[in-house]
N, C-alpha and C positions, 0 to 999 in steps of 0.2 A: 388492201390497206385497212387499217384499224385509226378508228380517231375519237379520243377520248376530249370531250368539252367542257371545259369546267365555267359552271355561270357565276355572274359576279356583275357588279359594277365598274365600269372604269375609274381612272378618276385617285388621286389622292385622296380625297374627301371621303371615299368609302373602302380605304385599305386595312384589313384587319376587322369588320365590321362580319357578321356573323351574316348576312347577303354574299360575304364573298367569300364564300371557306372554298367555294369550289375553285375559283381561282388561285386559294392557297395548294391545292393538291395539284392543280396543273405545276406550278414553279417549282413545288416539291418534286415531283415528275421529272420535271425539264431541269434540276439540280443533280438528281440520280443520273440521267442520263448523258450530263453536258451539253445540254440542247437549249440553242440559244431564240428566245420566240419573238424572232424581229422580219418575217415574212408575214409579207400583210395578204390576206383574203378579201378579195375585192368582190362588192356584191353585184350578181349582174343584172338586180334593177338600181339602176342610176349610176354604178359604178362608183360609190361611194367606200371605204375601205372599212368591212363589216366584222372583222376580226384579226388576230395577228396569232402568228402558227410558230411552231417549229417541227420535225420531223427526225425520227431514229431510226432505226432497224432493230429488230427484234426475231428471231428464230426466221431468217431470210423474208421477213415480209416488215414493209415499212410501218411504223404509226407516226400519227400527226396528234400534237395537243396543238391545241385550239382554246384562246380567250374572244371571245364576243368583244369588238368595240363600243358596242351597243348599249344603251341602259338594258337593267334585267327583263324589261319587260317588251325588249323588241329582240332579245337571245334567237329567237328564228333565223335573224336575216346572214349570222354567219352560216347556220347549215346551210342555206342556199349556195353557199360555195363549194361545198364537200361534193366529192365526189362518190361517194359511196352507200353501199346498201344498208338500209336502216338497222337489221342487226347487226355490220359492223360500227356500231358509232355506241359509243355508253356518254351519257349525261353528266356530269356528278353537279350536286345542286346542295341548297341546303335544307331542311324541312327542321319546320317549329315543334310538329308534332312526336317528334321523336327525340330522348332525351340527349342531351347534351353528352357525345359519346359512343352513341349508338351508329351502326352502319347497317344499310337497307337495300342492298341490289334485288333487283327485278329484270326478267325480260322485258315488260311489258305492261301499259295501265295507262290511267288516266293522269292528268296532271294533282290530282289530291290540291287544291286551292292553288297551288305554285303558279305565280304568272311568268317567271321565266319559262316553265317547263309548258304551259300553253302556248307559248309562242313557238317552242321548237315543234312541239306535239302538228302545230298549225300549218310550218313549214315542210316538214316532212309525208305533210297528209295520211299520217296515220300514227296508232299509239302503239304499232310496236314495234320499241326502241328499249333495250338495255336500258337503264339509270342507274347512280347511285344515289341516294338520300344519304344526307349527312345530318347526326340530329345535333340539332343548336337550341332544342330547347330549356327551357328552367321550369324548376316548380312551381317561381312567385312571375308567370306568364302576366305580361301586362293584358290589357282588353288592345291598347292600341299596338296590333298587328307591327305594323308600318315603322315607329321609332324604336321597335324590338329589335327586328332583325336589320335593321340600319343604324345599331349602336354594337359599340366594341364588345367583346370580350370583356369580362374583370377579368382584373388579374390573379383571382382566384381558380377562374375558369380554365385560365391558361395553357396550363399542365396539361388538363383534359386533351382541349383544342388541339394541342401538340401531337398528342399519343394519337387523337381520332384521325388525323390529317397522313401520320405516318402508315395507320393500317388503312387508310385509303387508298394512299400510293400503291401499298400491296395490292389489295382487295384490283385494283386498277390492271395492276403487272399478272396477276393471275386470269384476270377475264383474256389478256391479249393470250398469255399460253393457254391458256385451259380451255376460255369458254365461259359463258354467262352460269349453267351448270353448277360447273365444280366451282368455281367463286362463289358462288350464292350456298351453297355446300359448307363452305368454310367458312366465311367471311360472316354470314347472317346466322350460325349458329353460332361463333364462337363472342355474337353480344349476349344471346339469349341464358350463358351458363356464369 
């Protein structure tokens, strides 16, 4: 199995909010696919319901997308549901540091300040896990961190948003055929030109 996670906040309050692009590319995912994400992942400390899934087939082997029910900053506690080996699982998350448009796969690293990705990093017990970075940064970066990436999109930005979310999705469908590899092959040069 292959399970790609996109982090995010639950929550109307933070739909569309540049914290939760990763959530936008799981629905885009589960839109391509007809995959509907109403299986809940029940966590098995306390047994509280720590994510909601759906699951496709893909070249005879299944994958599962995966939203955290969790605020971003306990995203751990749905991996503790998965069943799988840490390079089958990619992250997709957002990072400030990277501009708005940009796509960043990696096998493997630290969390780069992201406190979702410390919690997964946490639950997993170790740092090597595929990711994607999605960048949502701007030029005029506020100081305060925290109501950046917990405020919307302009609608200037939008367009962007859209396009970066769609070569995600790919960047996403190529890791499950190809491999972390030839994704990062493609997908991370073809911001750099």
């Amino acid at each position: 199995m292959k399970v790609i996670i996109g982090l995010g906040n639950p929550g109307q309050t933070y739909q569309g909010t540049r914290h939760n692009i990763g959530f936008a590319v799981i629905q885009a995912l589960a839109d391509r696919h007809g995959v509907q994400l109403t299986h809940r992942a029940v966590s098995p400390r306390g047994g509280r319901s720590a994510g909601v899934f759906g699951d496709y087939e893909e070249a005879g082997r299944t994958v599962r997308l995966l939203m955290p029910l969790t605020m971003m900053n306990e995203s751990g506690e749905a991996l503790r549901t998965v069943e799988a080996a840490p390079q089958d699982l990619l992250i997709v998350c957002d990072d400030v540091n990277l501009p708005l448009g940009a796509l960043r796969l990696r096998a493997e690293g630290g969390p780069g300040g992201h406190h979702g990705l410390v919690s997964c990093l946490e639950a997993l017990g170790t740092e090597q896990v595929p990711r994607l970075r999605l960048g949502v940064g701007a030029p005029d970066m506020p100081s305060d961190l925290t109501d950046f990436v917990l405020s919307p999109f302009r609608s200037d930005e939008r367009p962007r948003m859209g396009q970066m979310v769609a070569q995600a999705v790919d960047a996403c469908e190529a890791w499950v055929a190809e491999g972390i590899a030839a994704a990062m092959n493609r997908y991370n040069k073809a911001q750099e030109t």
